[in-house]
C-alpha positions, 0 to 999 in steps of 0.5 A: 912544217910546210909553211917555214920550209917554203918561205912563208911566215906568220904575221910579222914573220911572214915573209920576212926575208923577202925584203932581200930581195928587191933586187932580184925583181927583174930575174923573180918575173922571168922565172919559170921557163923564162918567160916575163909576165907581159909575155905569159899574160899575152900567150894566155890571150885568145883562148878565154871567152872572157879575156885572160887572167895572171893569177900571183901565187907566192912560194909556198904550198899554201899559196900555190894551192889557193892560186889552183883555186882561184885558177880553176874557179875563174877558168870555170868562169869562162875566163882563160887562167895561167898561174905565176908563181914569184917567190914573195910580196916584195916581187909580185905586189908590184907586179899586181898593182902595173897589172902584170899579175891581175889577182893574188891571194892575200892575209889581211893583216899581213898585206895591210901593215905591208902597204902601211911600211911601204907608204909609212915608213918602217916605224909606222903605227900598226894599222892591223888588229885582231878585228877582221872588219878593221883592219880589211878597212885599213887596208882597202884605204891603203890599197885603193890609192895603189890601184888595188881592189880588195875583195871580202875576206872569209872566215879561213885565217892564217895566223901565229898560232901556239901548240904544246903536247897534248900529254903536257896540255891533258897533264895540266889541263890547257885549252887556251892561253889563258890556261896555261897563263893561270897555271903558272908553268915556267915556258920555253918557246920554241920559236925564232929568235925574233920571239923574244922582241916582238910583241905578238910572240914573248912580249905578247904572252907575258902581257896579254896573259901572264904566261912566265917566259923563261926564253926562246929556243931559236929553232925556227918557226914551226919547223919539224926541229921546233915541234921535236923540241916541244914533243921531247919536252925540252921545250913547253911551247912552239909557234907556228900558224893555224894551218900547220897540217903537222901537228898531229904528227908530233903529238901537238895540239894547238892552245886558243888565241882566246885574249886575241894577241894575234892579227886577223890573218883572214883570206881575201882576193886582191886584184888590180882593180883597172884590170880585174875589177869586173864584177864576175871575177869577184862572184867568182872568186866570192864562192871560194872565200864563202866558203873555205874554212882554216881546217880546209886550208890544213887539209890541202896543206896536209895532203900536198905536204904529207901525201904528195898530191899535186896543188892543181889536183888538190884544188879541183878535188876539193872545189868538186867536193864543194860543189863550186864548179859547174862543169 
């Protein structure tokens, strides 16, 4: 799966490896062609009728592809745009809020219980929700105070998802959790081996809809291996995320969150708000967020995995299908 293979994860998963990696801040920002950020910023400048603009990307596909397209939008929006691609929230975060990097996209959820531990401590009281409208508040209480601006999320949402095959889903009739938590069946999850402790995972299915977790086969989150195991039927359940462009691939389908375990995972820009607080970068970057829908992101996900298309060529084909660009 795109997402595990380039370091992302879901909620609670997502970006979990990051944390090694503070030290490596100073080397992360003079990656690509060894360049600094304040030096990339500068040379961006000049040609822009609106000034430049850095625009954060992490590293994985569907980061790169939503920094294309907040890129383009804003460049079509008279603004000068160049990308920066750091490889986690523990790296660029920092650099948003000095204002090396002016705008990133971001998961609601994701971003809010990262400010939280950040401000907290790890042992923080969890500040996100399957609400979307409360925990965009929670963060935006958190990220003011940080210099950062957070703009209105979208219906399009990155979150923990689980799949079964649709033989084993038609055969005892599933479309959601709550089915499958009503049938009775005994489930192997294949899944990383943090499932059996955190709560949206094992815990979370046992307690929000009864789903008899048997273990966890620790192949990984939403990996081709963890999806082979489900398909052979060695095991019943795999987690993965609502943009796994693979599924079909494998013969998955995805079961409905219908309880809502999970975190509300919505895209939103954030920026920081000194440097990219203008108005028109915001009805910019609204065009996007009103539009783009979670299959949209699985379709771009599908075509830069599955079919190779550049992230750049991806981004302006579907924000020329939209109609989002006026040149």
């Amino acid at each position: 799966m795109n997402h595990v293979e380039q370091k992302h994860f879901p909620q609670g998963f997502r970006r979990a490896a990051a944390a090694v990696a503070v030290v490596g801040l100073a080397v992360g920002l003079t990656a690509c062609g060894g360049k600094s950020l304040e030096e990339d910023k500068g040379a961006a400048e000049g040609s822009g009728k609106k000034g430049s603009l850095v625009v954060g990307s992490a590293g994985f596909t569907e980061s790169k592809v939503l920094a294309e397209l907040y890129a383009q939008l804003l460049k079509d929006a008279g603004y000068n745009t160049s990308i920066k691609t750091v490889e986690n929230r523990e790296l660029y975060e920092p650099s948003l809020e000095k204002g090396d990097i002016d705008v990133v996209p971001e998961y609601a959820a994701t971003l809010a219980e990262f400010l939280n531990t950040e401000k907290n401590g790890p042992k923080a009281k969890p500040v996100a929700s399957s609400d979307v409208e409360d925990t965009v508040a929670a963060l935006e209480k958190l990220a003011e105070p940080r210099g950062l601006k957070v703009l209105p999320a979208g219906a399009a949402v990155d979150q923990n998802a689980f799949a079964v095959s649709a033989e084993y889903a038609e055969k005892n009739k599933l479309k959601s959790l709550s089915d499958l938590g009503r049938a009775k069946l005994k489930v192997k999850i294949a899944a990383g081996d943090e499932c059996e402790v955190r709560p949206f995972c094992a815990p979370g299915l046992k307690k929000t809809y009864g789903i008899d977790v048997t273990g966890v086969d620790p192949k990984g989150v939403g990996t081709p291996q963890a999806k082979q195991a489900v398909k052979d039927g060695e095991d019943q359940l795999v987690l993965t995320t609502t943009t796994d462009a693979t599924l079909k691939n494998f013969g998955l389908v995805l079961l409905e969150d219908d309880k809502k375990l999970q975190n509300a995972d919505n895209i939103l820009p954030v920026v920081n708000a000194k440097e990219a607080g203008d108005k028109a970068i915001a009805d910019a970057l609204a065009k996007l967020t009103e539009t783009l829908t979670t299959q949209d992101l699985v379709e771009l996900n599908r075509k830069v995995d599955a079919e190779r298309v550049k992230e750049a060529d991806a981004a302006k084909e579907y924000l020329e299908s939209k109609g989002l660009l006026k040149k």
